[in-house]
N, C-alpha and C positions, 0 to 999 in steps of 0.2 A: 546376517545383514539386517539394522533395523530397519523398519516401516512408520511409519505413521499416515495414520488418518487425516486423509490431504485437507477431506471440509474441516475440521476441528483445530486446524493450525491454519488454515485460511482466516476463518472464524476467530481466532485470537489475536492474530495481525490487524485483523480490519478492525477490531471493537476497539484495541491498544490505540492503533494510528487514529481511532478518530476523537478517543478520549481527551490523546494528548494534542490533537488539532483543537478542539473544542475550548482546550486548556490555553493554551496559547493564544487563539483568537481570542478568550476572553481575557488575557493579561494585556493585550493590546490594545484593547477598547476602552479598558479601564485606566490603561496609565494616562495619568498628566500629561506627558508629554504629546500625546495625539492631538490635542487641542493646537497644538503649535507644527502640526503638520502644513507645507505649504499647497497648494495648485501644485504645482510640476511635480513634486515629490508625489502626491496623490495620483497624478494619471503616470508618471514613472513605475510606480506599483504597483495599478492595476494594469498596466500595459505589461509588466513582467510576469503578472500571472499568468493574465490572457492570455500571453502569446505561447509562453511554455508550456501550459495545460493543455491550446490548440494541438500544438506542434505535438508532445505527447501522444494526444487520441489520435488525435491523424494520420499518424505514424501506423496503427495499429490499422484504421481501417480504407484508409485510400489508396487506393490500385489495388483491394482486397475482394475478390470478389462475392468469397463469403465472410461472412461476421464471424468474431472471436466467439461467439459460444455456436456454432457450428462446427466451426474448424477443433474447439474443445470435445462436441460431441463424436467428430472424426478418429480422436483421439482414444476416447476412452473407448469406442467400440474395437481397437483394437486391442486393446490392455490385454494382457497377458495374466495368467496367474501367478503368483507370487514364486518366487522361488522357494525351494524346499528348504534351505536354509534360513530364510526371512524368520522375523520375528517381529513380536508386534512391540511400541512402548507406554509403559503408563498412561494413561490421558493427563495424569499431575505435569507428568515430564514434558509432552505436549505444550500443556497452557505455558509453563515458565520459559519455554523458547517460544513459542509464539508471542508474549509478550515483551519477552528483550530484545526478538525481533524489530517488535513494532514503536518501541523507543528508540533502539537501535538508526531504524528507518526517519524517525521525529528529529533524530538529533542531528543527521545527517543534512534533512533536508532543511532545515534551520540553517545549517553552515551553508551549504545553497545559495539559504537566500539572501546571508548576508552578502556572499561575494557576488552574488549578482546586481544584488541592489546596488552597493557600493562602486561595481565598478560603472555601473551605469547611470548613475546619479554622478557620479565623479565624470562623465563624459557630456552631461549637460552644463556644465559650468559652475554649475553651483558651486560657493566654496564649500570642499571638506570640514572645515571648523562649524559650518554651519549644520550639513545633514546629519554630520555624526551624529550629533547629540539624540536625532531621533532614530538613529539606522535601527536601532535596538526594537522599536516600537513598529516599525514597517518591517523589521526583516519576520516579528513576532505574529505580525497582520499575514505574511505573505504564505510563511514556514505553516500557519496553522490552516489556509486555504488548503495549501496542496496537501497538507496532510489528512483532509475532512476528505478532499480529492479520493487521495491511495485507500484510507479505509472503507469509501463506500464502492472503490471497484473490487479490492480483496470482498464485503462481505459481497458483490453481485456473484462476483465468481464463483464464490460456494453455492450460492442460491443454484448455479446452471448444476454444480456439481451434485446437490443433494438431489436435483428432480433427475438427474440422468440415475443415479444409487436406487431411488424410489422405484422408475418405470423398469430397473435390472432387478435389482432383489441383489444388488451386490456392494462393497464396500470400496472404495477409492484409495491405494493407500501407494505409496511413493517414497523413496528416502529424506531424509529430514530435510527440511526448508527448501524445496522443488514444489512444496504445492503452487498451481498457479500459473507452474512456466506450460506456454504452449509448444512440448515439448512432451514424446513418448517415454516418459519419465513412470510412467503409474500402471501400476496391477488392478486387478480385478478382482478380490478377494471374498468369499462369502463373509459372512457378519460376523461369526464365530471366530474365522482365523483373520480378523484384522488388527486384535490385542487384545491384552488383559483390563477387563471392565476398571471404573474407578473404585476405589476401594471405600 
């Protein structure tokens, strides 16, 4: 069964997702067409953010009564040792799914945000011949928000993960793309048998 090293594929989700946020905010800012953004369209999208990113976080910790990196620390002190047949993979192997993850995840939420803008812009009255022409440019605004969002909670999350490895003397590792779920998904592996070093 393979393993991978849950902070090292968190860590290349988060940096991916927030490059490609970065990237996108900045093709939004720069086109043309923002300049012909109207009032409604502007609070339509930032009310789409705000409210989804709220609802999102909230999700996670109201009627919670402890915080997500507690309830991760709950977790990992029960992790288990790897099974005997585990095996560890490349860190090369690692980074290129952590990163088609995290396009993966960009291109998704993109789609997103078109259909949410769209359907909600199209429920203010606004004609459609009008918004379309900018949906590209707000959906590019919104998609690259949440995506600066997802990358900077994948990299907090390793952060909780790498101080819990530190104060163990132990390595974190889980089957592929489960780093992250709060979920008893993860071993507890000394440093040696978490994989084979980069080459």
């Amino acid at each position: 069964m393979p393993l991978v090293v849950a902070v090292k594929e968190l860590r290349w989700i988060g940096r991916t997702t927030c490059v490609a946020g970065a990237v996108a905010l900045a093709a939004g800012l720069v086109a043309h067409s923002l300049t012909e953004v109207t009032g409604l369209e502007a609070v339509v999208s930032g009310a789409v953010f705000g409210i989804s990113t709220g609802a999102a976080v909230g999700s996670l910790v109201l009627g919670v009564r402890t915080g997500p990196s507690i309830l991760y620390l709950r977790i990992f002190e029960l992790a288990p040792a790897p099974p005997a047949d585990a095996r560890g993979e490349p860190p090369r192997a690692t980074a290129v799914r952590g990163i088609a993850a995290g396009l993966a995840a960009g291109l998704g939420l993109l789609l997103a945000a078109a259909i949410l803008l769209g359907a909600t812009l199209g429920l203010t009255g606004e004609s459609a011949d009008e918004f379309v022409k900018r949906l590209a440019v707000l959906t590019a605004l919104v998609a690259g928000a949440w995506m600066l969002v997802l990358g900077a909670i994948a990299l907090r999350v390793g952060v909780w993960f790498g101080r819990w490895e530190a104060r163990r003397g132990k390595v974190l590792v889980c089957p592929r793309l489960h780093s992250g779920m709060l979920r008893h998904v993860y071993y507890a592996a000394a440093p040696a048998e978490s994989g084979p070093a980069e080459p």
